[in-house]
C-alpha positions as CSV (number, residue, x, y, z in Angstrom):
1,X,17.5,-24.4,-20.2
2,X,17.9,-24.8,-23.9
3,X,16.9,-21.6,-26.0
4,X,17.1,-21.5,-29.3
5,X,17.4,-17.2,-30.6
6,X,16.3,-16.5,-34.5
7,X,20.4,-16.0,-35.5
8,X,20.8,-19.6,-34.6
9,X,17.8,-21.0,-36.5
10,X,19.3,-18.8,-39.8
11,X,22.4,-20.0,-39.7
12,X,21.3,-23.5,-39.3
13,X,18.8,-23.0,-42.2
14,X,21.6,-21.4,-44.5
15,X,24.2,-24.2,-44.1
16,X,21.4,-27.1,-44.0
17,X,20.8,-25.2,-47.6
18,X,24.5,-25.3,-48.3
19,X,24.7,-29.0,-47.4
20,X,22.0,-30.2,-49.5
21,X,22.6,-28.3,-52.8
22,X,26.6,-29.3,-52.2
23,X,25.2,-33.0,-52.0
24,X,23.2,-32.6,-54.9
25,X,25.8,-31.0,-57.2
26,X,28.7,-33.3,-56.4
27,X,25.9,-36.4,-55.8
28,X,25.9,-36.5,-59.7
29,X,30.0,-36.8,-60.7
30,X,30.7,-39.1,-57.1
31,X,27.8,-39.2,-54.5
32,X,30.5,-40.3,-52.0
33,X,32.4,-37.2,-51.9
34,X,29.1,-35.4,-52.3
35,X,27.3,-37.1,-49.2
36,X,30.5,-36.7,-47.1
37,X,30.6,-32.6,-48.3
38,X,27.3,-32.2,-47.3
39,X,27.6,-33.6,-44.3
40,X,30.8,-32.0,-42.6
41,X,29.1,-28.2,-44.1
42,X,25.8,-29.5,-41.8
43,X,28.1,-29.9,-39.5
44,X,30.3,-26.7,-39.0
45,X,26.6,-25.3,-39.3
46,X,25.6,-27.2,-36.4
47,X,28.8,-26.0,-34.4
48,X,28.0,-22.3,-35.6
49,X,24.4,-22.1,-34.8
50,X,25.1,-24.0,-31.3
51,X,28.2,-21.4,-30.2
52,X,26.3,-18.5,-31.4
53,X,23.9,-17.2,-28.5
54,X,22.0,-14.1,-27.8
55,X,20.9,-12.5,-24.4
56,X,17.7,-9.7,-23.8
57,X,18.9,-6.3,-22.1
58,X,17.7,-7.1,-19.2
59,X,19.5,-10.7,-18.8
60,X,22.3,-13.0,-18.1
61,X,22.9,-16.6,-19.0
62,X,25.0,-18.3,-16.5
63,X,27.7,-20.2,-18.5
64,X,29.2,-23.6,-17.4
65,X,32.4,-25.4,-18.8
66,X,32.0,-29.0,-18.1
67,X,29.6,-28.8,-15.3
68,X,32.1,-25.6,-13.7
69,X,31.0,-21.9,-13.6
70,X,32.8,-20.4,-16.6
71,X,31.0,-16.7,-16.9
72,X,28.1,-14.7,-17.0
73,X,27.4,-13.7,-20.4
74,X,25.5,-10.8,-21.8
75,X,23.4,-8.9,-23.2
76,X,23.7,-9.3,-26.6
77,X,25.8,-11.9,-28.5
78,X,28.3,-14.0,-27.3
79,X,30.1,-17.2,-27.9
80,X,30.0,-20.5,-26.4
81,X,32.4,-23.5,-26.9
82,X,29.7,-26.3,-28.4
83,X,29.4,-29.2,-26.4
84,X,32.1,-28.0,-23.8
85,X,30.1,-25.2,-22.5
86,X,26.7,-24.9,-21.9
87,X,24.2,-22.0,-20.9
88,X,22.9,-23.3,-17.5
89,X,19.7,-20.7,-16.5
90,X,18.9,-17.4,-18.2
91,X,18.8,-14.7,-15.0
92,X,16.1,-12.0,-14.9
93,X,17.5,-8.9,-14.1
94,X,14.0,-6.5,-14.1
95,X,12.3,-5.6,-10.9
96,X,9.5,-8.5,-10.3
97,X,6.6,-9.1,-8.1
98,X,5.7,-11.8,-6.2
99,X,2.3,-12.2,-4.0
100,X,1.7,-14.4,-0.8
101,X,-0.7,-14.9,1.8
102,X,-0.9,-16.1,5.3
103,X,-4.1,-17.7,5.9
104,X,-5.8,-18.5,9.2
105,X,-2.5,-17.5,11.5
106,X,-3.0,-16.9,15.0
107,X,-1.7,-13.4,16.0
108,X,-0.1,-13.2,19.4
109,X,-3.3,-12.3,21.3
110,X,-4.2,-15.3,19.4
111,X,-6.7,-14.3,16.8
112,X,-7.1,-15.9,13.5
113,X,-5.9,-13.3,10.4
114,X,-5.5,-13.7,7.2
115,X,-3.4,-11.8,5.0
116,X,-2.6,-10.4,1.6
117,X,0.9,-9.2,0.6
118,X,2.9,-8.2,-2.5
119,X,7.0,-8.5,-2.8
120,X,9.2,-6.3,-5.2
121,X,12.4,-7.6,-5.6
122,X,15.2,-7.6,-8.0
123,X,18.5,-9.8,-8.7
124,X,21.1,-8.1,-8.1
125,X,23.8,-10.9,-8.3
126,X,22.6,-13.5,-11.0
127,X,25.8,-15.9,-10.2
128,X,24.8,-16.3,-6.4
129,X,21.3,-16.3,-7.8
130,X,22.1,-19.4,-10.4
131,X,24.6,-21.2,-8.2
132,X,23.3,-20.8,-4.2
133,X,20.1,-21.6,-4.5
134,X,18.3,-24.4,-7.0
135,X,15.3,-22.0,-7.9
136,X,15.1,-19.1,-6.5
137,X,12.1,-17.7,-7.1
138,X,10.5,-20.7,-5.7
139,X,12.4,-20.5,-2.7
140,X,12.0,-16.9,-2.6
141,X,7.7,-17.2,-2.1
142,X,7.8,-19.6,0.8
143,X,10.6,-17.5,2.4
144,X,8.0,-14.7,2.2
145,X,5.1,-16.4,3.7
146,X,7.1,-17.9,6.3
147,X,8.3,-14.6,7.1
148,X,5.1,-13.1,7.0
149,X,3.6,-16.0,9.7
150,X,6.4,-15.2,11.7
151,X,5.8,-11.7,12.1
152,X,1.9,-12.2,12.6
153,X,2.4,-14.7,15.7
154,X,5.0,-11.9,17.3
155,X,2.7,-8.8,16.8
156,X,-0.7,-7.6,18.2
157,X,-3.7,-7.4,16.2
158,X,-4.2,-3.8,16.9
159,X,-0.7,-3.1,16.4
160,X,-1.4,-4.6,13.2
161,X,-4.3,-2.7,11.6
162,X,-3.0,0.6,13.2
163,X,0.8,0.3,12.2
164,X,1.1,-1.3,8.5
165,X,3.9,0.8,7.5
166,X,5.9,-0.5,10.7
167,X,4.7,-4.4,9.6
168,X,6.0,-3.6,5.9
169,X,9.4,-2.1,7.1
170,X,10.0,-5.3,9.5
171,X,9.2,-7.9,6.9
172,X,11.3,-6.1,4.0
173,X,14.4,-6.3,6.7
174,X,13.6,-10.4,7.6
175,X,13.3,-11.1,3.9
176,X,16.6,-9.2,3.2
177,X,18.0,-10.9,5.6
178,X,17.2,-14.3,4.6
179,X,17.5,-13.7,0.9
180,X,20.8,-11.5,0.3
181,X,22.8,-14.8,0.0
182,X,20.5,-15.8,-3.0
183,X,21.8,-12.8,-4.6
184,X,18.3,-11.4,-4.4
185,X,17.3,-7.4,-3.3
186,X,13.8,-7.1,-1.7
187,X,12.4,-3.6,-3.1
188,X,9.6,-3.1,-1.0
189,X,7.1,-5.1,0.7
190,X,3.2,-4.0,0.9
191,X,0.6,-5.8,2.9
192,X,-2.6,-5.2,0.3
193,X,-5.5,-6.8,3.0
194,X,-5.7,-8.3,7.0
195,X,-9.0,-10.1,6.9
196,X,-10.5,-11.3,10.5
197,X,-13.3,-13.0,11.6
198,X,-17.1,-11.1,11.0
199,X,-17.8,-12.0,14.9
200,X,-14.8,-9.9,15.4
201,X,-15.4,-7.3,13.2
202,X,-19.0,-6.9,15.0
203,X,-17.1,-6.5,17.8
204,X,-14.9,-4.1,17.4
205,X,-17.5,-1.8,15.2
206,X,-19.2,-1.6,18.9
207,X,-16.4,-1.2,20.4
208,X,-15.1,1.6,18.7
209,X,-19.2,3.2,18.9
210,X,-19.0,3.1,22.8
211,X,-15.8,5.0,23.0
212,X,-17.1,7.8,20.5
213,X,-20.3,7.6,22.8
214,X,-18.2,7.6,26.1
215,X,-15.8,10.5,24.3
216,X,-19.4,12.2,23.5
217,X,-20.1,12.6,27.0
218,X,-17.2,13.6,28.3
219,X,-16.9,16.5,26.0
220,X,-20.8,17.4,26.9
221,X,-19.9,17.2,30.9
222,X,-16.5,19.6,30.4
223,X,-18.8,22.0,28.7
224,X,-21.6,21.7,31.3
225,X,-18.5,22.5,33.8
226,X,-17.3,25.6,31.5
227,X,-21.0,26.9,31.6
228,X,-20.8,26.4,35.3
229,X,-18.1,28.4,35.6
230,X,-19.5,31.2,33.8
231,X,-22.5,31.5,35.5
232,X,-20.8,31.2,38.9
233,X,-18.8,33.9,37.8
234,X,-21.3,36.5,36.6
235,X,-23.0,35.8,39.9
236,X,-20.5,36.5,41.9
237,X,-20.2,40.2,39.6
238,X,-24.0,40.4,40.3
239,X,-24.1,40.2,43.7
240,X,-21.2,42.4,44.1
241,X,-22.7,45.2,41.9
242,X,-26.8,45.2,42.3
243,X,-26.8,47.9,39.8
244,X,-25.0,45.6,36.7
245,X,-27.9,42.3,38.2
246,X,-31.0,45.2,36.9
247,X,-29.3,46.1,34.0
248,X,-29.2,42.5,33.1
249,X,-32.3,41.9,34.0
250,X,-33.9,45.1,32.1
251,X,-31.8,43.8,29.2
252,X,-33.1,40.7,28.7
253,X,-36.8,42.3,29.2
254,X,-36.0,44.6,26.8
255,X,-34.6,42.1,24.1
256,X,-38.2,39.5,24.6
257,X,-40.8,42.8,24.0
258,X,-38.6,44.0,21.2
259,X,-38.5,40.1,19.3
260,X,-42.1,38.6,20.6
261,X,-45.4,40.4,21.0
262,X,-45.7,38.6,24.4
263,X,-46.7,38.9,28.0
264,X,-44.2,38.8,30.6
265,X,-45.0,39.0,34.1
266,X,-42.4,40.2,36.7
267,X,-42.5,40.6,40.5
268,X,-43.6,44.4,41.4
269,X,-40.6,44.7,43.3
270,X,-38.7,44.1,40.7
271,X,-40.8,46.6,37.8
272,X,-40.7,49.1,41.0
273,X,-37.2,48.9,41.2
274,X,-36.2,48.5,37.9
275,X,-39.2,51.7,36.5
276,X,-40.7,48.8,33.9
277,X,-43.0,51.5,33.1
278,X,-41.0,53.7,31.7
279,X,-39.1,50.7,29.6
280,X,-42.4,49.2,28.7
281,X,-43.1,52.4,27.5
282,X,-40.5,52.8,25.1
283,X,-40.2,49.6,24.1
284,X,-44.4,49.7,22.7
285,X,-43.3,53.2,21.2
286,X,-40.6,51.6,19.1
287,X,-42.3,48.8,18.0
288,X,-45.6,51.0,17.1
289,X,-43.1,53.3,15.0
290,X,-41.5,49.6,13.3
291,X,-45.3,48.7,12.4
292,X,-46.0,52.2,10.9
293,X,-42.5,52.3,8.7
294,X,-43.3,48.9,7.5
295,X,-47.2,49.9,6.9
296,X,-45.7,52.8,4.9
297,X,-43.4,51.0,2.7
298,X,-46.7,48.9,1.6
């Protein structure tokens, strides 16, 4: 790949100057000389311009000597041989991104998925990069989505949505595999989307409502067998002490005249044995003395 940095055009210019004002001047006394000047100064500044080369920081050229791998060269200036050697590809050596997709591949519970991915990678050896592989970058894209269909077809679709970090590790260790003899470092892979059908999607969204339902009730029948219990147990405290069962019960008589201005009717046995009249009694004094404070305030 032929590249052409601003040094090289300068020099070029200056001599191509050089060569045509050299021309001139001696093109008046004997225009042979002159012509034949001009032309070997255009041509040292051919051969100056073409062994003078410049690399970015974050590059190398890969150098070849008749069609054999001489160096890598870089960054900055260096100098080439003209005609002999030769600047075969200019190597990248920055952290780059690469996306793929897997579209329509059947997952091994065969459903149809499709699939969004991005691919950081670096490379790390530009000679193996240059000289293993005819374009690597290329190469590296379909290595991914092959990759990537492979894994699909050997993993479960639930697996899939519920472990991505696993599915990420996995493909960053199949693409190292397959692409350390490029020269090339995978960084990190990230799966960005899993798209499947809409019928499926319906599907699962009810799914995934029953079992919240079903979960629901199960959590609504262990508390109906905690409340259970708890009655079972204060009636076995009840029967064993009578006297606790009418404190209850004058508790929670107690508690409905105090809050509600209502009319409760209870067996006779039961105001007998528990003296209602008494209760009653106090309860109607309290809540006439309430009234009256509150009538006060007014």
């Amino acid at each position: 790949m032929r590249r052409v940095a601003g040094v090289q055009r300068l020099i070029f210019v200056v001599f191509v100057l050089g060569a045509v004002a050299t021309g001139v001047g001696l093109g008046r006394t004997d225009r042979v000389t002159g012509i034949a000047l001009g032309l070997l100064i255009l041509l040292v500044g051919w051969a100056l311009s073409a062994s003078i080369h410049v690399a970015n920081q974050w590059e190398k050229a890969v150098v070849l000597r008749l069609g054999k791998f001489r160096q890598l060269a870089g960054p900055g200036t260096f100098f080439l041989l003209p005609i002999v050697d030769t600047v075969a590809d200019w190597i990248d050596l920055r952290v780059r991104s690469t996306t793929f997709t897997a579209e329509q591949t059947l997952t091994k519970d065969t459903v149809p998925v499709n699939i969004d991915a991005v691919l950081f990678w670096v490379v790390v050896d530009a000679e193996k990069a240059a000289l293993q592989v005819a374009d690597y970058e290329y190469s590296l894209a379909w290595a991914a989505q092959t990759a990537l269909r492979d894994l699909i077809g050997r993993m479960m679709l639930e697996d899939m949505l519920s472990s991505r970090e696993a599915m990420d590790a996995e493909l960053k260790r199949l693409l190292d595999e397959r692409t350390g003899p490029w020269g090339i470092s995978i960084q990190s892979v990230q799966i960005r989307d899993i798209k499947i059908p809409s019928n499926l999607q319906d599907a699962m969204s009810r799914a995934a409502q029953a079992e919240r339902e079903r979960n629901a009730r199960v959590i609504l029948g262990q508390a109906e067998v905690q409340v259970a219990e708890s009655f079972l147990e204060a009636a076995r405290l009840y029967h064993s002490d009578p006297v606790a069962l009418q404190l209850r019960a004058m508790n929670i008589l107690y508690e409905g005249l105090k809050e509600k201005a209502s009319m409760i009717v209870v067996p006779s046995a039961l105001s007998d044995a528990m003296n209602l009249g008494t209760w009653l009694g106090v309860a109607n004094a309290e809540r006439m003395e309430e009234l009256r404070r509150s009538g006060d305030r007014s």
